[in-house]
C-alpha positions as CSV (number, residue, x, y, z in Angstrom):
1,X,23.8,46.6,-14.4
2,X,21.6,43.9,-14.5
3,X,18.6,46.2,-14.8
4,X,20.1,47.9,-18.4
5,X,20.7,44.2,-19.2
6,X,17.4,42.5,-19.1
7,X,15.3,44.6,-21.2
8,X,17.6,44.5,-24.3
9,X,18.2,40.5,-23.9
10,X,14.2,40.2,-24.2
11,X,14.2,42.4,-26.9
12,X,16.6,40.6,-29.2
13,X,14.6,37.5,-28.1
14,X,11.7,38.9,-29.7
15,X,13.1,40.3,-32.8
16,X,15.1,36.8,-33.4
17,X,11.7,35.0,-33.2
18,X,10.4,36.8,-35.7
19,X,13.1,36.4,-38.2
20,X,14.3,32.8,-37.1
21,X,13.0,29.9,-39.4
22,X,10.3,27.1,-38.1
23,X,11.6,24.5,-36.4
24,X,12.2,21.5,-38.5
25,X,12.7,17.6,-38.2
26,X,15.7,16.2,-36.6
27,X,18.8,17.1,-38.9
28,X,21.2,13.8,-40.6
29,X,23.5,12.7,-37.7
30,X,27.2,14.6,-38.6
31,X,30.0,11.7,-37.5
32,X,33.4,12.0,-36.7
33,X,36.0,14.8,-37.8
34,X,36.1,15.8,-41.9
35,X,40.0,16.1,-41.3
36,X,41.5,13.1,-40.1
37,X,43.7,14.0,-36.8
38,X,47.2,13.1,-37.2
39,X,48.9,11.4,-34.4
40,X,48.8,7.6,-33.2
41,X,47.5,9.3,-30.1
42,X,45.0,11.6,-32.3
43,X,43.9,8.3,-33.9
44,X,43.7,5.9,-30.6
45,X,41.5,8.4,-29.3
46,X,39.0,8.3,-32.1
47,X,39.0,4.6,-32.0
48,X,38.2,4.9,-28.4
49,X,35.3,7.4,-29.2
50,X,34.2,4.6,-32.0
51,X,31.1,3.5,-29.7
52,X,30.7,6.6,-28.1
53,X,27.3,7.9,-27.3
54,X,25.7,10.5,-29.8
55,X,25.6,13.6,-28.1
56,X,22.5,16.2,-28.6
57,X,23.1,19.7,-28.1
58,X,20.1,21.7,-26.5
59,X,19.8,25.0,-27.3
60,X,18.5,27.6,-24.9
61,X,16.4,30.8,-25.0
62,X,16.3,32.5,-28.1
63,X,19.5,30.5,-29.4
64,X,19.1,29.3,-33.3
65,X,20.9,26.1,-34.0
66,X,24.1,28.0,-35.9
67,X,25.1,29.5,-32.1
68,X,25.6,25.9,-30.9
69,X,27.9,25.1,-34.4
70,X,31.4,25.6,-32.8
71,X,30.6,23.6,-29.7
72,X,29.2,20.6,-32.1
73,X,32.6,21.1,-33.9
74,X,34.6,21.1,-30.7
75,X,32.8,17.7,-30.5
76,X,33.1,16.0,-34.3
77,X,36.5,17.2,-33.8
78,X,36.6,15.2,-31.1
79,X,35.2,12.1,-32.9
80,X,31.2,12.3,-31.7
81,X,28.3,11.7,-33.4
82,X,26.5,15.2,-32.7
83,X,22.9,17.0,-33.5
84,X,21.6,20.1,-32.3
85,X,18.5,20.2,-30.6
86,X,17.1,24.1,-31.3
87,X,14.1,24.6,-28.9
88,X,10.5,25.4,-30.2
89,X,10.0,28.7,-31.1
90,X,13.2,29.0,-29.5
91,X,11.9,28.3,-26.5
92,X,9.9,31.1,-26.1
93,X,6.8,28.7,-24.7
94,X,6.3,26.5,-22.3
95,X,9.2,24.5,-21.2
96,X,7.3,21.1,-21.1
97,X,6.0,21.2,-24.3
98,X,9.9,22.1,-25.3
99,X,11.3,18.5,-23.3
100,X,8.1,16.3,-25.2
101,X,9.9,18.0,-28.6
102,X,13.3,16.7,-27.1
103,X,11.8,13.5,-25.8
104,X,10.9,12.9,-29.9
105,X,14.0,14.5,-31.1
106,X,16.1,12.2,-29.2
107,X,13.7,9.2,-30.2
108,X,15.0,10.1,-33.9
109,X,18.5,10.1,-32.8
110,X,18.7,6.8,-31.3
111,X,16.7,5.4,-34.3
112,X,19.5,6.5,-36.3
113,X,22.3,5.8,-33.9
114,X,21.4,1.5,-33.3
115,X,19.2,2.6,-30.1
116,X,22.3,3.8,-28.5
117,X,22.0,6.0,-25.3
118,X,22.6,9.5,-25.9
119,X,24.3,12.3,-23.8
120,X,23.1,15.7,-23.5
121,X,25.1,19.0,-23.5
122,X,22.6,21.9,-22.8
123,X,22.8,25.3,-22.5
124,X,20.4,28.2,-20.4
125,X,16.6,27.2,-21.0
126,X,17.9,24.2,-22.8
127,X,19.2,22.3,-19.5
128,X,15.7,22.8,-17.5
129,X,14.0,21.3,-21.1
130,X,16.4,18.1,-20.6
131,X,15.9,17.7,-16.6
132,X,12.1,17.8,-17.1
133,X,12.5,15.2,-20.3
134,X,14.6,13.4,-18.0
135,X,12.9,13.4,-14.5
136,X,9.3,13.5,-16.2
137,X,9.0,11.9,-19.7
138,X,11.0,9.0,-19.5
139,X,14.6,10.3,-20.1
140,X,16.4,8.7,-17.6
141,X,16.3,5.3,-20.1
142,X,17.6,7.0,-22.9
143,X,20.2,9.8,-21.3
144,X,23.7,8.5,-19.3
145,X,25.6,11.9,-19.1
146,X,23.9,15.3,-18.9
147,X,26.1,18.7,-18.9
148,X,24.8,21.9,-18.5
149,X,26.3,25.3,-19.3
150,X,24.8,28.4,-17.4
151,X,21.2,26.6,-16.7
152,X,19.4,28.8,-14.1
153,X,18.7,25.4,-12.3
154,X,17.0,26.8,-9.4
155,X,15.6,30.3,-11.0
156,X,17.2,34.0,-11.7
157,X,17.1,37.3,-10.6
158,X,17.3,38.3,-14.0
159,X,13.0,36.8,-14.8
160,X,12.1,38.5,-12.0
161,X,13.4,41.6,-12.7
162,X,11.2,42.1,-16.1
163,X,8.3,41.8,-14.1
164,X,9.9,44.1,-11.6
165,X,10.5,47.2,-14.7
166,X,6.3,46.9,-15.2
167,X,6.8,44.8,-18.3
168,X,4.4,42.3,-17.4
169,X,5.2,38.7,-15.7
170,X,8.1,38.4,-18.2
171,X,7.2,39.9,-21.2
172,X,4.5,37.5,-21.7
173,X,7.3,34.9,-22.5
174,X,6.0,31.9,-20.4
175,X,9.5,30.0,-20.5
176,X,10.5,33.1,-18.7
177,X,8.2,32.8,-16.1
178,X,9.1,29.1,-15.7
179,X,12.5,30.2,-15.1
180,X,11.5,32.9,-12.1
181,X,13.0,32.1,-8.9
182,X,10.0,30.4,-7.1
183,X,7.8,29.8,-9.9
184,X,5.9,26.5,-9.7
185,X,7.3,25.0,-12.4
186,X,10.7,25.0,-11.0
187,X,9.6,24.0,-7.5
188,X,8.0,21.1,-9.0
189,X,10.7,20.2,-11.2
190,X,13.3,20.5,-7.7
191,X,11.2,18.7,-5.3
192,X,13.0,15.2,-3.6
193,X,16.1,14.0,-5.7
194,X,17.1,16.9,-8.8
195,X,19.3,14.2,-10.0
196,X,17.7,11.0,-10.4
197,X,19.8,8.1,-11.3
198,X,21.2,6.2,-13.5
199,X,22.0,9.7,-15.3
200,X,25.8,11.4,-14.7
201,X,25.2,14.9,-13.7
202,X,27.6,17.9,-14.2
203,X,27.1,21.6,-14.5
204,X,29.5,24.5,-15.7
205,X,28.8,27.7,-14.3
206,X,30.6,31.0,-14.6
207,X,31.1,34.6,-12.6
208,X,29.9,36.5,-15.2
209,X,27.3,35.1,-16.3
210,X,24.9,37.9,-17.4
211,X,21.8,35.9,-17.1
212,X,22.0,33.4,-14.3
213,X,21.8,35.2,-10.9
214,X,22.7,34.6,-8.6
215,X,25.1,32.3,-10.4
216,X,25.3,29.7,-7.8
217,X,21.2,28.7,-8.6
218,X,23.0,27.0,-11.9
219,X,24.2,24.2,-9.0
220,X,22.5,21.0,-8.7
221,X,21.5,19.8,-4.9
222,X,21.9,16.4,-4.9
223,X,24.5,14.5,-6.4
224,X,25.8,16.6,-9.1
225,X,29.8,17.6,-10.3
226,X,29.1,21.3,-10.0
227,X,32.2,22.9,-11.8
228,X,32.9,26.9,-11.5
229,X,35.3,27.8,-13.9
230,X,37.1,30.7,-12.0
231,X,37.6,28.2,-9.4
232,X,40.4,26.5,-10.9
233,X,40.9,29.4,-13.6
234,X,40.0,32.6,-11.5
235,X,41.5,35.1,-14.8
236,X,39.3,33.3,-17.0
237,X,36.2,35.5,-18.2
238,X,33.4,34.0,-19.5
239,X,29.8,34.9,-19.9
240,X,26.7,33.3,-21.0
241,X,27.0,32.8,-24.3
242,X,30.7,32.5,-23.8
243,X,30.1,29.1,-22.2
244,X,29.2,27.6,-25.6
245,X,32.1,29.0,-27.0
246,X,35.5,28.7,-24.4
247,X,38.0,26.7,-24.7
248,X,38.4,26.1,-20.7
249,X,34.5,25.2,-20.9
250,X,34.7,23.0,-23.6
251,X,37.4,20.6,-21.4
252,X,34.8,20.3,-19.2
253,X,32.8,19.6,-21.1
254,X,35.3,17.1,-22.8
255,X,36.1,15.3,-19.4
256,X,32.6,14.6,-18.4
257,X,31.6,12.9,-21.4
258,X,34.4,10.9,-20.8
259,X,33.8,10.5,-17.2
260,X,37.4,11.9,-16.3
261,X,39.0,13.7,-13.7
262,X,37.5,17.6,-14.0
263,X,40.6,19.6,-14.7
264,X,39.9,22.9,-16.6
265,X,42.6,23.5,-19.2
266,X,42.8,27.3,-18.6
267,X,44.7,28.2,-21.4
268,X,42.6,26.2,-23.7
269,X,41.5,28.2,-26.9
């Protein structure tokens, strides 16, 4: 299965390069809900959210800003400030040069946002871009909460597997590469402590995730809320992409930018 999967994945990585638009400056911060929610609760909770931290969504490989829309309207429903981080060349290159563009995005964002700390919500490629932003270039000052969704934290199967079908060492794509169980780049970026303080650390993983394998490698070592979502929601299907856009997911998501109890909603839409 996963054979007949990763040649087409690369494929539409390619042909959405081509067609995808240059990346561009940091985009106006979007605030709080356009429809007001209804409910003293509704409205206690946006008054709560008031001084919350903006939150930056990384995008991963291959994923245009639009994919990561209904998450950043999960979270302006929600009342937070929220931009959308879409990787260089859609991450196609190296994954440091991808975290120094994050490093500057998020340097935008506090500028607009008082100097307030941000909190990162990242997807796939996009949640190795924020650990080595974090970890290497300074991030830890600006970051508190980081959340990742299906980040091959420790490598995949999948990278290797290109280079296995006599494709090349991944196509060529160096984030790719980066991302191969073993490579040096992630045996650099997981040497001593993969989650240095003060940063909050969580990470959402899934069964079917597609992409990740073995899924467990999208676990953090050392100090980390790992969260499976078939764990407390075993009927729940989800896949790679589906982890930007569940409902379960997205309480997860929910309670750890809130620092709350991790209790999937399972029959959240």
């Amino acid at each position: 299965m996963l054979l007949r999967k990763a040649v087409p994945v690369l494929a539409l990585t390619v042909a959405a390069v081509l067609a995808a638009p240059p990346a561009t400056a940091a985009p106006p911060a979007t605030a709080a809900p356009t429809v007001a929610p209804t409910g003293a609760a509704a409205v206690d909770g946006l008054r709560a959210l008031a001084g919350a931290n903006p939150v930056v969504v990384v995008g991963g490989l291959s994923g245009i800003a639009a994919v990561y829309e209904p998450l950043a309207a999960r979270l302006r429903a929600d009342g937070y400030r929220v931009w959308i981080y879409q990787l260089p060349n859609l991450g196609l290159g190296d994954i440091t040069a991808s975290a120094a563009g994050l490093r500057g995005y998020v340097g935008q964002v506090r500028a607009a946002a008082a100097g307030a700390k941000v909190d990162l919500v990242a997807h796939s490629e996009g949640g190795l871009v924020s650990r080595y932003y974090i970890k290497n270039l300074g991030g830890g000052e600006a970051v508190e909460r980081y959340v990742s969704l299906g980040t091959p934290q420790y490598g995949t199967y999948v990278a290797n597997i290109v280079s296995f079908l006599g494709l090349g060492s991944c196509a060529g794509v160096v984030a790719c590469q980066q991302m191969t169980i073993g490579s040096s780049f992630l045996t650099a970026l997981n040497a001593g402590d993969d989650t240095p303080a003060p940063v909050r650390w969580t990470t959402v993983r899934t069964w079917q995730d597609e992409l990740v394998r073995p899924v467990d490698n999208a676990m953090l070592a050392d100090g980390a809320t790992n969260v499976l979502i078939q764990s407390r929601c075993p009927l729940r299907v989800v896949g790679h992409l589906g982890l930007v856009l569940d409902g379960t997911t997205y309480t997860v998501v929910r309670q750890a930018l809130r620092d709350a109890a991790i209790n999937p909603n399972c029959l959240a839409l």
